[in-house]
C-alpha positions in Angstrom: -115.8 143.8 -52.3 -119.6 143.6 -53.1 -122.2 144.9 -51.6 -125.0 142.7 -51.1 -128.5 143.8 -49.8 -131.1 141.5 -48.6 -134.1 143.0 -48.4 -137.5 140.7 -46.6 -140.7 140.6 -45.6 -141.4 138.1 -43.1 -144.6 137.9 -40.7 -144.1 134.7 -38.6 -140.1 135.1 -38.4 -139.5 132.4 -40.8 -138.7 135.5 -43.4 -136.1 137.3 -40.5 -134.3 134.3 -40.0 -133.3 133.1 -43.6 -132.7 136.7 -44.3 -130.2 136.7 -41.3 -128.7 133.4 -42.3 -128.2 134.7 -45.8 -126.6 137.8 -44.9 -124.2 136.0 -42.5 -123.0 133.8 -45.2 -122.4 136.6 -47.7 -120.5 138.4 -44.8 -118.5 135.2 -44.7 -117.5 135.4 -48.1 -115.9 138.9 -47.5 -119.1 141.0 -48.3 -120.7 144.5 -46.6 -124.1 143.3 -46.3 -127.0 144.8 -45.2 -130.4 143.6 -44.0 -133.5 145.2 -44.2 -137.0 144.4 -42.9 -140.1 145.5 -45.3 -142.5 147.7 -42.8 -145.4 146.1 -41.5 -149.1 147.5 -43.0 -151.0 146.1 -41.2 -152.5 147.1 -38.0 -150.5 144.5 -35.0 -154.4 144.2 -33.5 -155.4 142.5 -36.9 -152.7 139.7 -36.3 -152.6 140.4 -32.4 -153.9 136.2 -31.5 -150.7 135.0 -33.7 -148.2 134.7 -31.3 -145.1 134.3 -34.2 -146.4 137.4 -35.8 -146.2 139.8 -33.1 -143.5 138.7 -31.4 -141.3 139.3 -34.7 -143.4 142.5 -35.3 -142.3 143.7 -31.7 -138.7 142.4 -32.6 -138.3 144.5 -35.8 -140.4 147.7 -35.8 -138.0 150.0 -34.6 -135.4 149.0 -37.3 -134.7 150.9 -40.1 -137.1 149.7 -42.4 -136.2 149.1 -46.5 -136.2 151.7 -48.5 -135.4 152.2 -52.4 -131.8 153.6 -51.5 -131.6 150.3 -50.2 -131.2 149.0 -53.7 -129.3 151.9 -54.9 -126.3 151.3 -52.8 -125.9 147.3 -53.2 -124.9 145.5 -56.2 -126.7 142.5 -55.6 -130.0 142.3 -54.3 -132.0 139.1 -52.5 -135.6 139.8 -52.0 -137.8 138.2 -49.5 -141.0 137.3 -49.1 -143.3 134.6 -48.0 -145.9 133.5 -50.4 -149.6 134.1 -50.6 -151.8 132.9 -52.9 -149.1 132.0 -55.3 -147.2 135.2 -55.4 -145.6 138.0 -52.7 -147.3 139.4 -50.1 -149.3 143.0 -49.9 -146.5 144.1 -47.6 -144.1 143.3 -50.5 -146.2 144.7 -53.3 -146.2 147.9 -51.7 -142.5 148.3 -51.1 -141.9 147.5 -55.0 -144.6 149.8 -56.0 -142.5 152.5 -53.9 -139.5 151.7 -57.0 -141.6 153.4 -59.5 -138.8 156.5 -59.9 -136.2 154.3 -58.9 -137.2 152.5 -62.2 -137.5 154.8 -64.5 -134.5 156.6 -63.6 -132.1 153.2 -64.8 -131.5 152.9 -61.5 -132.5 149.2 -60.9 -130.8 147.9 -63.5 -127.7 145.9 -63.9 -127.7 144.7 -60.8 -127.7 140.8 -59.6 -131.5 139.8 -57.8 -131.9 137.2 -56.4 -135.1 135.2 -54.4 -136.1 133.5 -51.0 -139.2 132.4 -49.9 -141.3 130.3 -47.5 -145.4 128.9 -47.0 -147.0 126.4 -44.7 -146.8 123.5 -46.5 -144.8 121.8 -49.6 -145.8 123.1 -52.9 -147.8 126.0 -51.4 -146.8 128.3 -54.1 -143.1 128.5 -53.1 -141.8 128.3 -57.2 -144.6 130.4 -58.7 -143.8 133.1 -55.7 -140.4 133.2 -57.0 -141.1 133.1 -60.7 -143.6 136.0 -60.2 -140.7 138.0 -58.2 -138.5 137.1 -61.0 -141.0 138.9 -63.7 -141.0 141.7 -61.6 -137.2 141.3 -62.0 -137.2 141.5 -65.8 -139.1 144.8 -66.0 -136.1 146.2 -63.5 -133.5 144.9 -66.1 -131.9 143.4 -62.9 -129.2 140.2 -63.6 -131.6 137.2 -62.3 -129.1 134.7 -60.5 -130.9 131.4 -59.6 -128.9 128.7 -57.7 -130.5 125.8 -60.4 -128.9 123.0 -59.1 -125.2 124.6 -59.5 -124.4 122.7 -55.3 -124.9 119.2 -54.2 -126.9 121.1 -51.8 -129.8 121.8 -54.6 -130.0 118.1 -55.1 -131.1 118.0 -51.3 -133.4 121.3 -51.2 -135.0 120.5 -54.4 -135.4 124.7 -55.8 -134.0 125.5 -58.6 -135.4 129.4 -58.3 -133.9 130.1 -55.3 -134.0 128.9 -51.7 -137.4 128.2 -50.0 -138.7 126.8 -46.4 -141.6 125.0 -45.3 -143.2 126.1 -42.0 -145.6 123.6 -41.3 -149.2 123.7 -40.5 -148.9 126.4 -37.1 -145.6 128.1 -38.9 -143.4 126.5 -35.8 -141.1 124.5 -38.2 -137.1 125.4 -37.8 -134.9 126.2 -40.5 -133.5 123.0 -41.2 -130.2 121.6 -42.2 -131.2 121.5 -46.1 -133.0 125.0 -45.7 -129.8 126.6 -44.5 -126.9 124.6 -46.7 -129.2 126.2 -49.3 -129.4 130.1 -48.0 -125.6 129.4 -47.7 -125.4 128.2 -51.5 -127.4 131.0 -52.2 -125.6 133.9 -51.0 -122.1 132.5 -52.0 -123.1 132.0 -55.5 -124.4 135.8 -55.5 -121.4 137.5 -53.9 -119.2 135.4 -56.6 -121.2 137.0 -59.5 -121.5 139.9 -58.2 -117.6 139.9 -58.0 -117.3 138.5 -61.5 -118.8 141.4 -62.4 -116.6 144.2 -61.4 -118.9 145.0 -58.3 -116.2 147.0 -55.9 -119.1 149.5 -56.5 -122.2 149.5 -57.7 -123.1 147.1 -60.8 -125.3 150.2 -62.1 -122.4 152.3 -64.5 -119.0 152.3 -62.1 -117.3 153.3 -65.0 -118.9 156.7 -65.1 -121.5 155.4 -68.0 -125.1 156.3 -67.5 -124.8 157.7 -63.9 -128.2 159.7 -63.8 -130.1 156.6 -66.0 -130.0 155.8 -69.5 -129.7 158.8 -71.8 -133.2 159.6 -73.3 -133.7 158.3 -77.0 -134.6 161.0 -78.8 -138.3 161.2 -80.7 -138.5 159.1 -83.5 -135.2 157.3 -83.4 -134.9 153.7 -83.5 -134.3 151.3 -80.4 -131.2 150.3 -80.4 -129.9 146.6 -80.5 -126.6 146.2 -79.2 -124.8 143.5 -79.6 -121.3 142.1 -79.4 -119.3 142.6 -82.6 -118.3 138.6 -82.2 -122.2 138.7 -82.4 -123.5 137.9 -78.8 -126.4 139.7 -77.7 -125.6 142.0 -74.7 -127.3 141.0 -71.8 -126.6 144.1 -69.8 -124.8 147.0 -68.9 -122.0 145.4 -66.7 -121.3 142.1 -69.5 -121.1 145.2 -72.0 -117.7 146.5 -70.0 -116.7 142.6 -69.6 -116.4 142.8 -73.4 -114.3 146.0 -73.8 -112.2 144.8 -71.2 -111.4 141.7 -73.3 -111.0 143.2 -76.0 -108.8 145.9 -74.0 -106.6 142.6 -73.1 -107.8 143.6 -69.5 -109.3 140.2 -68.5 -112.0 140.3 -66.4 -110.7 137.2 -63.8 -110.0 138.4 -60.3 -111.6 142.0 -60.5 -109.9 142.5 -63.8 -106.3 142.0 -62.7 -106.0 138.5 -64.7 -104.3 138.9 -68.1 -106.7 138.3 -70.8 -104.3 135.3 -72.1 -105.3 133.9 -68.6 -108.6 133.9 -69.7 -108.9 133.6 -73.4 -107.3 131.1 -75.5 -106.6 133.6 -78.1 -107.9 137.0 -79.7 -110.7 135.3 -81.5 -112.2 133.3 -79.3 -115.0 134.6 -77.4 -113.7 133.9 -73.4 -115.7 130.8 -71.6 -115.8 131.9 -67.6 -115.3 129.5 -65.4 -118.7 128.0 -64.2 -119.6 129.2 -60.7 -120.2 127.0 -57.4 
């Protein structure tokens, strides 16, 4: 079973309730998940004539609020924010810029990310708020898992990046029925991944590999460039153990219990997964 996190910002509620929807349908799928609200920065008297904002600043503050262990203990994380100017907001920065040890201790690596978002109107920076997340992303080494248009659903919600909402002018428009076919898309399509990928426990070295970070590279030695001896370039950590479980004859289908004929036509092909929905 995976563990997903989803881990938001929201100021008007918009954020809280896609956040909620998302984690419901992961939970659906046979998932642990856990939700967690970014803290509020600002002072509540700054926003205190927004009605939307404090009521879901009133409705949250006393929760546990997101934390780096947050990240730590899923295997598959969906970030939330809603977009300003573009990219994340402040409230969002901050919390990332809390992940600086997190980061340099391997420990945000390896693991699925994934994105939500929302803004006042259409095209109000919803695709370059998740494109800058997903930058952030890379520098994690996290496994970026967009929904592209992988559900008939996408065809209807028109974001290939992840899933986003449009609140309307006075931030009083509903989630509506493409918004949450979409968060439900969303999550599925994580947790399956995320189970592709052996995640019974974290994505970050279950097999006892690289439990404390990456080992250091000592002074002067070359970077190494891994890469499959069938001469695929590793993309990570956890498709690294896919491989030696092929070539193990493990298979890597149904948390490894598959056979690899089951999932291989034979020794010398590289294995084609089935696509995911």
């Amino acid at each position: 079973m995976s563990k997903p996190a989803v881990i938001y910002y929201s100021a008007s509620g918009h954020g809280t309730a896609m956040a909620n929807r998302v984690a419901a349908a992961a939970e659906a799928a046979g998932t642990e998940a856990r939700v967690c609200h970014i803290a509020e920065t600002r002072d509540p008297q700054s926003f205190a004539q927004n009605p939307a904002w404090t009521a879901n600043h009133e409705a949250t503050k006393d929760l546990p609020a997101a934390s780096g262990e947050d990240i730590v203990w899923a295997d598959a994380i969906i970030f939330g924010s809603p977009t300003r100017f573009g990219g994340q907001t402040s409230q969002f920065r901050a919390f990332i810029d809390t992940l600086g040890e997190l980061w340099a201790q391997g420990k945000l690596a390896d693991k699925i990310y994934a994105g939500l978002t929302s803004s006042q109107t259409a095209h109000g920076g919803q695709e370059t708020t998740l494109m800058n997340l997903y930058t952030t992303l890379m520098h994690f080494g996290g496994i970026i898992v967009a929904p592209g248009y992988t559900d008939p659903a996408k065809f209807v919600d028109g974001n290939p990046y992840g899933v986003s909402h449009v609140s309307g002018p006075e931030n009083k428009n509903p989630l509506d029925e493409a918004a949450l076919n979409a968060l439900d898309h969303l999550a599925r399509r994580v947790v399956s991944l995320a189970d592709r990928l052996g995640a019974e426990r974290r994505l970050s070295f279950q097999l006892g590999e690289r439990v404390d970070g990456p080992p250091a590279r000592p002074a002067g030695a070359p970077r190494s460039r891994r890469r499959f001896r069938s001469g695929f370039a590793v993309l990570g950590a956890a498709i690294d153990r896919c491989a030696r479980r092929l070539q193990m004859g493990m298979g890597v289908g149904r948390g490894g219990r598959e056979p690899l004929a089951a999932v291989v036509g034979g020794a010398s092909e590289f294995p084609e997964l089935p696509q995911v929905r």
